[in-house]
LUMLUMSE-957976 format. One record per atom (N, C-alpha, C): residue number from 0; residue in one letter; atom name; x, y, z. Coordinates in steps of 0.2 Angstrom, whole numbers. Layout:
BEGIN
NUM;a;CA;X;Y;Z
...
This chain:
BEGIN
0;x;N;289;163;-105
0;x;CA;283;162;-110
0;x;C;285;166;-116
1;x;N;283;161;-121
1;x;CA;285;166;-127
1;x;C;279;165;-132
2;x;N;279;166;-139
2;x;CA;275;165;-145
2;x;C;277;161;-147
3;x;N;273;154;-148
3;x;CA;275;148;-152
3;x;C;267;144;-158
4;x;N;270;144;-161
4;x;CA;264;141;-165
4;x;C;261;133;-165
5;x;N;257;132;-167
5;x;CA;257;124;-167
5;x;C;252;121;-172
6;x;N;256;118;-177
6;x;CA;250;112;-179
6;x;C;247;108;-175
7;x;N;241;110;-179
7;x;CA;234;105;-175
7;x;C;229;103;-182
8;x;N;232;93;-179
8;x;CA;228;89;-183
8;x;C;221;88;-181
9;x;N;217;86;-185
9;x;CA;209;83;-182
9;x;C;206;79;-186
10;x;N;203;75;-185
10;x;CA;195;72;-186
10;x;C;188;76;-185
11;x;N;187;79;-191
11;x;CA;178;84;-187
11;x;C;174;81;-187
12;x;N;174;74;-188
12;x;CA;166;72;-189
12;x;C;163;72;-182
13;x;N;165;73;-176
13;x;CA;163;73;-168
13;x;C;163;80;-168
14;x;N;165;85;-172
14;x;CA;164;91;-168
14;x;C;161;98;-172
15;x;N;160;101;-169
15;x;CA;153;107;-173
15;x;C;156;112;-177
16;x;N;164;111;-180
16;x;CA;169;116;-182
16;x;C;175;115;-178
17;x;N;179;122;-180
17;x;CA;184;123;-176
17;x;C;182;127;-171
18;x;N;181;133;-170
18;x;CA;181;137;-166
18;x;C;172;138;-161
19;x;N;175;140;-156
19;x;CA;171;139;-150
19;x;C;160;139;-152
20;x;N;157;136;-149
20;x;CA;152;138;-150
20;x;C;147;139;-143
21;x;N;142;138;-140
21;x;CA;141;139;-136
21;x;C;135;133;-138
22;x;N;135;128;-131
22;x;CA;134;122;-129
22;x;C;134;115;-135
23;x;N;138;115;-140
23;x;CA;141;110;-145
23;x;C;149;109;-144
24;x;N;151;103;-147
24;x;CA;157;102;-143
24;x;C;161;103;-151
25;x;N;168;110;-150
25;x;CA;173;111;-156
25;x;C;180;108;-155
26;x;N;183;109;-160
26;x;CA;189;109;-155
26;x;C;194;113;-152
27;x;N;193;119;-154
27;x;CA;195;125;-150
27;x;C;192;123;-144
28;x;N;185;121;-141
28;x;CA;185;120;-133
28;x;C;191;114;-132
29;x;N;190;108;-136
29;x;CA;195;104;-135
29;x;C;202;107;-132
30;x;N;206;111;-138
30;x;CA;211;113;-134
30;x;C;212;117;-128
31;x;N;207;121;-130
31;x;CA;206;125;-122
31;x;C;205;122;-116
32;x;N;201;116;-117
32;x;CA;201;112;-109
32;x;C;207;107;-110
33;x;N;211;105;-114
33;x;CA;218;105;-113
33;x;C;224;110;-110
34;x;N;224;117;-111
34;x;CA;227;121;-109
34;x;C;226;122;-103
35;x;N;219;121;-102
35;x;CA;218;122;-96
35;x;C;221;115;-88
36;x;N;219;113;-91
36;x;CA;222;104;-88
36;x;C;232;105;-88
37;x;N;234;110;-91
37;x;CA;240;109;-91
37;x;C;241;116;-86
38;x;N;236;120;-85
38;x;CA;238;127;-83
38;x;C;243;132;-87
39;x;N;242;130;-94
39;x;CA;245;137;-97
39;x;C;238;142;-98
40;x;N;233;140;-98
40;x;CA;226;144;-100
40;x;C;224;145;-89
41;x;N;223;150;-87
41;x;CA;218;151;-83
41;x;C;212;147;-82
42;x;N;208;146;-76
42;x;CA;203;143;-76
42;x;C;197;148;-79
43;x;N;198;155;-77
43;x;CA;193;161;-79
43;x;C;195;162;-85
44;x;N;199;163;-88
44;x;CA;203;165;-95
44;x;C;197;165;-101
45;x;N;197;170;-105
45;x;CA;194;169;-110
45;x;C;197;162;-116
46;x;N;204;165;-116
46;x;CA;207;162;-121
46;x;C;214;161;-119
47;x;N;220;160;-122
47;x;CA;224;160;-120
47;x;C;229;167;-123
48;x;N;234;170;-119
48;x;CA;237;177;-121
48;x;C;242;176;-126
49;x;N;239;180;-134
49;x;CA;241;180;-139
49;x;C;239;176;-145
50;x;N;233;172;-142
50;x;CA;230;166;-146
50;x;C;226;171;-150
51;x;N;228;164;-156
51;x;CA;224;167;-165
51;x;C;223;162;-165
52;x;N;218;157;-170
52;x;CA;223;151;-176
52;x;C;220;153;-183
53;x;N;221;150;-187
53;x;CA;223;152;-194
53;x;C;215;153;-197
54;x;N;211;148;-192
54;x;CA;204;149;-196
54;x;C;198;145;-195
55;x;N;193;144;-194
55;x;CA;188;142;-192
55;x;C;186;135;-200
56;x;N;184;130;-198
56;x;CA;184;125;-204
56;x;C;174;122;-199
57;x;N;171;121;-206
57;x;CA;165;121;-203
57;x;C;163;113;-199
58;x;N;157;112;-194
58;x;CA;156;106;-196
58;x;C;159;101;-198
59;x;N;163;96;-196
59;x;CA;161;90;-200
59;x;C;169;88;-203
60;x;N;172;95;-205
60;x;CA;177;96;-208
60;x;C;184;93;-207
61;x;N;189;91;-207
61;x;CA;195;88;-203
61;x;C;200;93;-207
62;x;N;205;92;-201
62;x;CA;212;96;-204
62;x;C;220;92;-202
63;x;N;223;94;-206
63;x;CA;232;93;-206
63;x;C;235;100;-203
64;x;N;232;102;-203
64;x;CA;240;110;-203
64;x;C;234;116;-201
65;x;N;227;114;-197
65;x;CA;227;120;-191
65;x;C;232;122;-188
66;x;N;231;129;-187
66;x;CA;238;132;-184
66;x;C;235;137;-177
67;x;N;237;137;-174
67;x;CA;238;140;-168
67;x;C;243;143;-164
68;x;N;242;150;-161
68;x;CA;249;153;-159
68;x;C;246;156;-153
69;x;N;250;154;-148
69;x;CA;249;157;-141
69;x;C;255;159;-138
70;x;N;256;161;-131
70;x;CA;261;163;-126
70;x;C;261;160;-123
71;x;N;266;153;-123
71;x;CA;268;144;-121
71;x;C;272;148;-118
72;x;N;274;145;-112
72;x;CA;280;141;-109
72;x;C;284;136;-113
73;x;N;291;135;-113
73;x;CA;296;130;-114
73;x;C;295;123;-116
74;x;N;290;122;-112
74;x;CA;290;113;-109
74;x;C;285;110;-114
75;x;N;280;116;-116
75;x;CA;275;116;-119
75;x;C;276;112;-126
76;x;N;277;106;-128
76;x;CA;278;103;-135
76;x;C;271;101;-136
77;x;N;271;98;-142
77;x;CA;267;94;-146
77;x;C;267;89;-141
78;x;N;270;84;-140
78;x;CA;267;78;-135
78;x;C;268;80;-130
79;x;N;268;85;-127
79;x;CA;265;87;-118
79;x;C;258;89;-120
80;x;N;255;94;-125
80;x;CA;248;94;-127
80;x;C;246;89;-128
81;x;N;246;85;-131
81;x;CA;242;80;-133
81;x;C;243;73;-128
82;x;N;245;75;-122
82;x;CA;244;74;-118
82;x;C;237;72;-113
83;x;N;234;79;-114
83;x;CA;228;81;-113
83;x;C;225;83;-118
84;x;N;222;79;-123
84;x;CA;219;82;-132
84;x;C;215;72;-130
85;x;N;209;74;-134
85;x;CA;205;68;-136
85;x;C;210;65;-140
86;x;N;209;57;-141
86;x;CA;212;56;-148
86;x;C;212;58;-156
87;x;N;205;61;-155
87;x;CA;207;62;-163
87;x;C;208;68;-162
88;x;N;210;74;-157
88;x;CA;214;80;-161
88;x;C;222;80;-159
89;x;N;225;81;-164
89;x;CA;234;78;-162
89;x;C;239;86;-162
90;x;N;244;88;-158
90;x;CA;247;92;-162
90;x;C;252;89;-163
91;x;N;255;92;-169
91;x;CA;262;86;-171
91;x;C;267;89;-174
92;x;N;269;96;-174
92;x;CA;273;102;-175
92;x;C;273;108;-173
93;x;N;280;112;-171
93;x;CA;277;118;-168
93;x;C;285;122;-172
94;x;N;282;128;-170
94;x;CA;287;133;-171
94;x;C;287;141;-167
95;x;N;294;142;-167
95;x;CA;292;150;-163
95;x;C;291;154;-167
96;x;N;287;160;-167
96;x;CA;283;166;-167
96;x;C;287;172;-169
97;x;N;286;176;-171
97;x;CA;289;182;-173
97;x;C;287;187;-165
98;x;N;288;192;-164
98;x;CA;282;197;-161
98;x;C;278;200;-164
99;x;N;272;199;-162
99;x;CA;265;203;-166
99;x;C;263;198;-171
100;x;N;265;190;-170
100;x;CA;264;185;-176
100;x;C;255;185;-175
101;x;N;252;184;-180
101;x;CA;245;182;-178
101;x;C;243;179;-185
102;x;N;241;170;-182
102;x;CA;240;167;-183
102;x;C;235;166;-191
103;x;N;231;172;-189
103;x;CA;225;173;-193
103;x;C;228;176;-201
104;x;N;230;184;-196
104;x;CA;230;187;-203
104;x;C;237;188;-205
105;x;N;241;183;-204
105;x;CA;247;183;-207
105;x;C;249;176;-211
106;x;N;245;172;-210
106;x;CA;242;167;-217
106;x;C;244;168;-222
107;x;N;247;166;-227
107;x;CA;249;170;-233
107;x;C;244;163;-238
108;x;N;244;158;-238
108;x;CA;240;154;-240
108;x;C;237;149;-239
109;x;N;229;146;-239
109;x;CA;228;141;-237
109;x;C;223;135;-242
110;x;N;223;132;-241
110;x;CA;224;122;-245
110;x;C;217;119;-242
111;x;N;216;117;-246
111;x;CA;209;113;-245
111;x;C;209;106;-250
112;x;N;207;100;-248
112;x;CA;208;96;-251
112;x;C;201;91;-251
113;x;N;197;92;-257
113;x;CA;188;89;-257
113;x;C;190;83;-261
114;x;N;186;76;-257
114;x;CA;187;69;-259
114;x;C;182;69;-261
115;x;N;178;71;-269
115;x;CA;173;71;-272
115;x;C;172;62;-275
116;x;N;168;58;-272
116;x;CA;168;50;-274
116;x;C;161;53;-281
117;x;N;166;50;-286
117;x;CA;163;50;-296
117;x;C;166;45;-298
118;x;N;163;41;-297
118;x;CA;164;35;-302
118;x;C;162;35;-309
119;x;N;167;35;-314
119;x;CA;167;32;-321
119;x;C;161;31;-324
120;x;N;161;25;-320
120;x;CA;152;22;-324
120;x;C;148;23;-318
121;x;N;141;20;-320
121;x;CA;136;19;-315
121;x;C;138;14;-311
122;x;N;135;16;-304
122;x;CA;134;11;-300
122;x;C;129;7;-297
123;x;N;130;3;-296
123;x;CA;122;0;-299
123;x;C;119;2;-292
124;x;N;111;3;-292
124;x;CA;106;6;-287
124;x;C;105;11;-289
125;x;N;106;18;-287
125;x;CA;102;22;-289
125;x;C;107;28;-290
126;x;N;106;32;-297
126;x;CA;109;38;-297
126;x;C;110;42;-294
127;x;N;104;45;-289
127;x;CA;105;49;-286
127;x;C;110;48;-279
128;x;N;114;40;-279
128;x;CA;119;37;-272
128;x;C;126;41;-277
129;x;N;126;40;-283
129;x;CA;132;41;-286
129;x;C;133;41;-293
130;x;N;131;49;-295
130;x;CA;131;49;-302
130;x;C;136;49;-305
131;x;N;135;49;-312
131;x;CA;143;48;-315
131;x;C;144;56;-316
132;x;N;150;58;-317
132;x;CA;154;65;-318
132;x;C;159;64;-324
133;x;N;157;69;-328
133;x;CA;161;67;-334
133;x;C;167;73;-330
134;x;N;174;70;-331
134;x;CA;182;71;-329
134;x;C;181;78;-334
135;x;N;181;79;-341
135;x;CA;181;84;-343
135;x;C;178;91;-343
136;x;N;172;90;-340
136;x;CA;165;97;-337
136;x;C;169;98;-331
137;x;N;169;93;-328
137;x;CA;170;94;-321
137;x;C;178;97;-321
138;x;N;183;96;-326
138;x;CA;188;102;-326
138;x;C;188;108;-329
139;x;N;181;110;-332
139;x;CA;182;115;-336
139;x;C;177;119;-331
140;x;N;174;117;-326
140;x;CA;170;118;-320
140;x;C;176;125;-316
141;x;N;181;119;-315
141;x;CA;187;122;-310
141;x;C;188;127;-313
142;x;N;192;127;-321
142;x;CA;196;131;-323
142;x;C;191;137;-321
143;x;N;184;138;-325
143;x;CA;182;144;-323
143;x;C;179;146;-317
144;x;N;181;142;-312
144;x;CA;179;148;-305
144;x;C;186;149;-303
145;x;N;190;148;-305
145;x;CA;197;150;-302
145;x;C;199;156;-305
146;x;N;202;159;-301
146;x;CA;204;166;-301
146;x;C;200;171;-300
147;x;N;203;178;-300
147;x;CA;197;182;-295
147;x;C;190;186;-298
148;x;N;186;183;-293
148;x;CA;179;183;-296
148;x;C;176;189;-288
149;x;N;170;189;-287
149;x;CA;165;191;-281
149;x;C;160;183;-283
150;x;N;162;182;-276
150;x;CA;159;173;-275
150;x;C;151;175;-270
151;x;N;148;181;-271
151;x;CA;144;182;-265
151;x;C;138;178;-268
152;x;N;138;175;-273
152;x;CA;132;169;-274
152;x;C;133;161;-270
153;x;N;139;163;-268
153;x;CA;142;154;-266
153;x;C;145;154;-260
154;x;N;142;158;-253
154;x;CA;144;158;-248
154;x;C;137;165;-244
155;x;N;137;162;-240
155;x;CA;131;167;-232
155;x;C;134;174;-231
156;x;N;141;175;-232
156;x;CA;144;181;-232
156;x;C;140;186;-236
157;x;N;141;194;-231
157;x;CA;137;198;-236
157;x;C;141;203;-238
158;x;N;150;202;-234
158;x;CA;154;206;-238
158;x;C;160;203;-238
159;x;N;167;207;-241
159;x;CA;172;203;-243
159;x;C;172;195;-244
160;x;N;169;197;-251
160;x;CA;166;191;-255
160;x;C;170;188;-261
161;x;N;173;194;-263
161;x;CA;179;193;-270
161;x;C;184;190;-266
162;x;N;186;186;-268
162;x;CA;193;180;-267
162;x;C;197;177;-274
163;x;N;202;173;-275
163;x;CA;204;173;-279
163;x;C;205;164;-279
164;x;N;203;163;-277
164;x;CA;206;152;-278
164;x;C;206;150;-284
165;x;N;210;144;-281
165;x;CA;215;142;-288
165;x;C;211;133;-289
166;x;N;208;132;-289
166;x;CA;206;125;-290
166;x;C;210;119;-295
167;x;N;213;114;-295
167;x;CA;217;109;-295
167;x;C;214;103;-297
168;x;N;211;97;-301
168;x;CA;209;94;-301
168;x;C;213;86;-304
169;x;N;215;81;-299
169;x;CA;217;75;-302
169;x;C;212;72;-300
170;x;N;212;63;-304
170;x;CA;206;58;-303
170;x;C;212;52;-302
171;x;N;206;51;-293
171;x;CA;211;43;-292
171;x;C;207;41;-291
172;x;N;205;34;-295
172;x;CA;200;29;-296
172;x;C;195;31;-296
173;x;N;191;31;-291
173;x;CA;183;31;-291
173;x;C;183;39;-287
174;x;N;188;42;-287
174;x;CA;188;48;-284
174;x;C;191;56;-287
175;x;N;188;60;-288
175;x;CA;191;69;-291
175;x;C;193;70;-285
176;x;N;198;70;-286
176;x;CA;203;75;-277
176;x;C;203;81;-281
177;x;N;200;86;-277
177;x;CA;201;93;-278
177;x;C;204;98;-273
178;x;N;209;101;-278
178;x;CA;213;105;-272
178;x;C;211;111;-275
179;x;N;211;114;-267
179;x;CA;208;122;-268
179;x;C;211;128;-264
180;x;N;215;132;-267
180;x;CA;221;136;-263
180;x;C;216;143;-265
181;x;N;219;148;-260
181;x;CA;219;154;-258
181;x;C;221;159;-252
182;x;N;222;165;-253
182;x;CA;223;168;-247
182;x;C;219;168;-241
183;x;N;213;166;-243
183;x;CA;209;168;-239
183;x;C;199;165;-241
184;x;N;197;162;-238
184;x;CA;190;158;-241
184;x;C;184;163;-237
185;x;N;179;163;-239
185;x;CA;173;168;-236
185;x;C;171;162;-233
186;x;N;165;160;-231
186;x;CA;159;156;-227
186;x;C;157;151;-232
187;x;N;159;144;-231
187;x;CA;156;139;-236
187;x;C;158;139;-243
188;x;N;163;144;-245
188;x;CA;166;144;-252
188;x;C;168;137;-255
189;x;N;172;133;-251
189;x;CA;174;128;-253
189;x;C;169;123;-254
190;x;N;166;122;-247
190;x;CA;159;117;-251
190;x;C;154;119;-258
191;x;N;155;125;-258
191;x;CA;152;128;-264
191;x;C;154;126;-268
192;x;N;159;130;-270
192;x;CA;164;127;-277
192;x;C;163;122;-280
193;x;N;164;115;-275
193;x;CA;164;107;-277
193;x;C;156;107;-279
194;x;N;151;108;-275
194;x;CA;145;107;-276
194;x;C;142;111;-283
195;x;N;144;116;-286
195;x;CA;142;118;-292
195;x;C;148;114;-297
196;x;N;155;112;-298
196;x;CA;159;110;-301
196;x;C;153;100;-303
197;x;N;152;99;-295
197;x;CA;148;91;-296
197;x;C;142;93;-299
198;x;N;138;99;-299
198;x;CA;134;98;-304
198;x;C;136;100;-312
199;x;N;139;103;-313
199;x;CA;141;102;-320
199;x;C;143;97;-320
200;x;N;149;94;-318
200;x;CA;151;89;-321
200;x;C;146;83;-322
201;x;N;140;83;-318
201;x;CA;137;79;-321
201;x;C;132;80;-323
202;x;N;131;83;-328
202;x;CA;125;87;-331
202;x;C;120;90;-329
203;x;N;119;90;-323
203;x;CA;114;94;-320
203;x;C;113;102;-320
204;x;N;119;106;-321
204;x;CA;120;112;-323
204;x;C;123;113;-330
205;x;N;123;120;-333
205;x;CA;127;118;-339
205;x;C;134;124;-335
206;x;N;140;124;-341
206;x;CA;144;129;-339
206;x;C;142;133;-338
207;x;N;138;136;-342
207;x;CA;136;143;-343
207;x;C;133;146;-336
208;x;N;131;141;-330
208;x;CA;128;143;-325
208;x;C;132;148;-318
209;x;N;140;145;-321
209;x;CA;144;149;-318
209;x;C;145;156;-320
210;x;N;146;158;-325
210;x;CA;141;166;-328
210;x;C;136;168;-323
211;x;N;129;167;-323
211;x;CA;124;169;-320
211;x;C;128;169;-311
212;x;N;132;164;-308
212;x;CA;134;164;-302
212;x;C;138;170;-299
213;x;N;142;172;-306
213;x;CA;146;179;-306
213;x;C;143;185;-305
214;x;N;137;186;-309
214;x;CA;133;190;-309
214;x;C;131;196;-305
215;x;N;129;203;-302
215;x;CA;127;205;-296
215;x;C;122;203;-294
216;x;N;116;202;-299
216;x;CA;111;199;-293
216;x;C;111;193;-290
217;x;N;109;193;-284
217;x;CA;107;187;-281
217;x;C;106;180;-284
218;x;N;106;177;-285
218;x;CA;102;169;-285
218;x;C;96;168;-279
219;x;N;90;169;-286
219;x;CA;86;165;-280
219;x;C;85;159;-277
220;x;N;79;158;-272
220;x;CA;81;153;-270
220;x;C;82;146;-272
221;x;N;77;145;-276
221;x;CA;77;139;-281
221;x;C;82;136;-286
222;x;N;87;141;-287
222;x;CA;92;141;-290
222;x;C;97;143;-286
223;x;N;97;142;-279
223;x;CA;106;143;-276
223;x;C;110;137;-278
224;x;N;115;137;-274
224;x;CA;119;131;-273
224;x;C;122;130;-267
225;x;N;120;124;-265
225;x;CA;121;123;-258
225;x;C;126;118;-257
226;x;N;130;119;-251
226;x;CA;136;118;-250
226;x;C;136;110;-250
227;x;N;143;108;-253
227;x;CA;144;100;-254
227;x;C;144;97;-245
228;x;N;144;90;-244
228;x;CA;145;87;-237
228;x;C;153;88;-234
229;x;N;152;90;-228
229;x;CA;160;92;-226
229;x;C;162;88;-225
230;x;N;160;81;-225
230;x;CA;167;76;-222
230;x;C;171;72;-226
231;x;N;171;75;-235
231;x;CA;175;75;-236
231;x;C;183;79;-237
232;x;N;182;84;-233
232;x;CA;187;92;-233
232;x;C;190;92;-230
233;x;N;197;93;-232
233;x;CA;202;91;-227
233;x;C;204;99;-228
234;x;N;206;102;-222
234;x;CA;214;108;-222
234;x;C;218;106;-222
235;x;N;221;105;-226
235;x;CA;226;104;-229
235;x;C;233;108;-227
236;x;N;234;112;-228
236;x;CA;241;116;-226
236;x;C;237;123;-224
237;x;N;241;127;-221
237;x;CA;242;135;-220
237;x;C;249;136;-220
238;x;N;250;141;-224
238;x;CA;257;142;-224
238;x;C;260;150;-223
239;x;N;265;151;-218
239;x;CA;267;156;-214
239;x;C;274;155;-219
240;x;N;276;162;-222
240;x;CA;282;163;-224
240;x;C;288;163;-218
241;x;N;284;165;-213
241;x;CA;289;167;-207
241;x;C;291;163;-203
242;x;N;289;158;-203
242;x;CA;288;151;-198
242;x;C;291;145;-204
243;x;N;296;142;-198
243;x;CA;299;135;-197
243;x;C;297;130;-192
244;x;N;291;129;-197
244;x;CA;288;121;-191
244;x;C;293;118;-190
245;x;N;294;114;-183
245;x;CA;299;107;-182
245;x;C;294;101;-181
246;x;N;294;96;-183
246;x;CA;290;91;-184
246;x;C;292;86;-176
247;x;N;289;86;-172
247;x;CA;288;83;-165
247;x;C;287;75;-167
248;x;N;293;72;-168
248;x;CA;291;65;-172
248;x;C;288;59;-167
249;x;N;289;60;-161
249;x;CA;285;56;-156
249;x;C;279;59;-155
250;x;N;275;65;-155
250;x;CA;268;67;-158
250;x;C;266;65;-163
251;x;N;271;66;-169
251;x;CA;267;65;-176
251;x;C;268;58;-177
252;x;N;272;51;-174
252;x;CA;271;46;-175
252;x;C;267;43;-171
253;x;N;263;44;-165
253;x;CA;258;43;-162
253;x;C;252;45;-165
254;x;N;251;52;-167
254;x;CA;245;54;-172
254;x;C;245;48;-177
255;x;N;248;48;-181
255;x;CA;248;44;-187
255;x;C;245;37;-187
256;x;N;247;35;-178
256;x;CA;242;29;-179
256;x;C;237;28;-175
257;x;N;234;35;-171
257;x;CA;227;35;-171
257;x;C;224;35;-177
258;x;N;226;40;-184
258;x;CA;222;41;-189
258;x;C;222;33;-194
259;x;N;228;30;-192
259;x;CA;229;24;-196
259;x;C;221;18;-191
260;x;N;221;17;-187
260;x;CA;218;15;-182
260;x;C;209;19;-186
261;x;N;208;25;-185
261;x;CA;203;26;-188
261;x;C;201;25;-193
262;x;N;207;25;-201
262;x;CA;205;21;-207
262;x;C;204;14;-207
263;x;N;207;11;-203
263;x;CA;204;6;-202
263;x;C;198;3;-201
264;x;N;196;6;-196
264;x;CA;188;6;-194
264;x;C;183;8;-198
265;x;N;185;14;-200
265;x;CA;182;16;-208
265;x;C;178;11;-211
266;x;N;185;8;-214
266;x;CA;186;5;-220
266;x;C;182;-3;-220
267;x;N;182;-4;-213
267;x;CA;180;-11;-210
267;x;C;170;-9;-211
268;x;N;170;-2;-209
268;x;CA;162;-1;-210
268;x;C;160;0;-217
269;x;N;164;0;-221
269;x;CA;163;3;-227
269;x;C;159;-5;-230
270;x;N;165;-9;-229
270;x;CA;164;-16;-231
270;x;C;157;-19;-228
271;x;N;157;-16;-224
271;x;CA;148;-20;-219
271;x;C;144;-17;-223
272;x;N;144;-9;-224
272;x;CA;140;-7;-229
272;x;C;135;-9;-234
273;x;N;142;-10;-238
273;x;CA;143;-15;-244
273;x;C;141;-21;-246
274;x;N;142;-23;-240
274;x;CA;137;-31;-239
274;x;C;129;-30;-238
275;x;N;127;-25;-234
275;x;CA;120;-25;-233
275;x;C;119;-22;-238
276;x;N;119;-18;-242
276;x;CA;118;-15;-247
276;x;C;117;-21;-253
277;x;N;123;-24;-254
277;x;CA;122;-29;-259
277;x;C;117;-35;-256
278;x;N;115;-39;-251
278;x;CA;110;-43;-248
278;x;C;105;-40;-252
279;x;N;103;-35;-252
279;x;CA;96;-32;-253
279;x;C;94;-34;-261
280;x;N;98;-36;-267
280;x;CA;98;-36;-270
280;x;C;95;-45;-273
């Protein structure tokens, strides 16, 4: 047995987070009742010996590069786990471990990536389905919550609150892709973030509201900001200075076409949407 780490891909929309809850399904259970099905994990076992992963993603959320590190056997790859993993959580890299590696708090940085849909113009039906976001608020939104602030107005944490993200904004087509990096995110920061950037961007706050968010007092409650919808957030990377992922390309080319296979599906219901929607008219 040794310390090995592993990327773990997901789909959240089926699961109540990452990390364990008690009677909802995450997918740390996921993996755990795969560990266990393999017998690296004990039936009694809390967890497995030396297990961290990088970080808990809420609800809803999906990831590229959760990470995991445990005390594997040899044999233990990417596609022997995901042998017993649902289809949509995949592992599809791994790497060895240092001694004393721990997953969590040896993270040097981690990537978030929010697929805010703002379209240009109106869409016809109602603004409140999708308002317009002017491209320039909504970058001058980013620029000033990035860098080191205390976020304790934009997240349920009630301490280690100061963080320091870097928010990144391009537009593809009818979409702001916001990248949002850090060492480290409090509780709900990232949904934050996007949710007061999409109201300024689209008038509904002014700049200056981000002032009053810095602030020491609280926001009351008629004036918080409540977190954007998770299922467009992706984790996107965590990155270990210490670690050489090797990419398991029989793992990662079977992942690719379950998620290929579910953009599909997606996209096929987007379309039916679409139709119903427009009938109506």
């Amino acid at each position: 047995m040794s310390l090995r780490a592993f990327r773990i891909a997901y789909d959240g929309t089926s699961y109540h987070g990452f990390q364990r809850q008690p009677d909802v399904p995450t997918v740390e259970d996921a993996v755990f009742d795969a560990l266990r099905t393999l017998e690296v994990l004990e039936p009694d076992a809390d967890k497995p010996a030396g297990y961290a992963a990088a970080g808990r993603t809420d609800a809803g959320v999906s990831a590229i590069a959760q990470t995991i590190a445990l005390e594997a056997p040899d044999w233990l790859t990417p596609r022997a786990l995901n042998g017993d993993l649902p289809a949509d959580v995949r592992a599809w890299a791994a790497a060895d471990a240092p001694e004393g590696f721990h997953a969590t708090h040896h993270a040097s940085r981690r990537i978030y990536t929010y697929h805010l849909y703002a379209p240009t113009e109106a869409v016809s039906g109602s603004r409140r389905a999708a308002p317009v976001i002017d491209d320039d608020r909504f970058r001058a939104a980013c620029e000033a919550l990035s860098g080191t602030h205390d976020f304790h107005n934009l997240t349920p944490d009630d301490h280690n609150t100061e963080r320091a993200p870097s928010l990144e904004v391009r537009r593809d087509d009818d979409y702001l892709v916001l990248t949002v990096s850090a060492g480290g995110f409090a509780r709900e920061l990232v949904r934050r973030l996007v949710s007061l950037a999409r109201a300024i961007g689209a008038g509904d706050e002014p700049l200056a509201k981000i002032d009053r968010v810095f602030e020491p007092e609280p926001l009351p409650g008629h004036e918080g900001i409540a977190p954007a919808p998770p299922e467009p957030l992706v984790l996107t990377d965590v990155r270990y200075p210490d670690l050489a992922f090797e990419i398991d390309e029989d793992a990662a080319d079977s992942a690719r076409a379950v998620f290929e296979r579910r953009r599909i599906d997606r996209t096929t219901g987007a379309r039916v949407a679409e139709q119903v929607a427009n009938g109506m008219r």
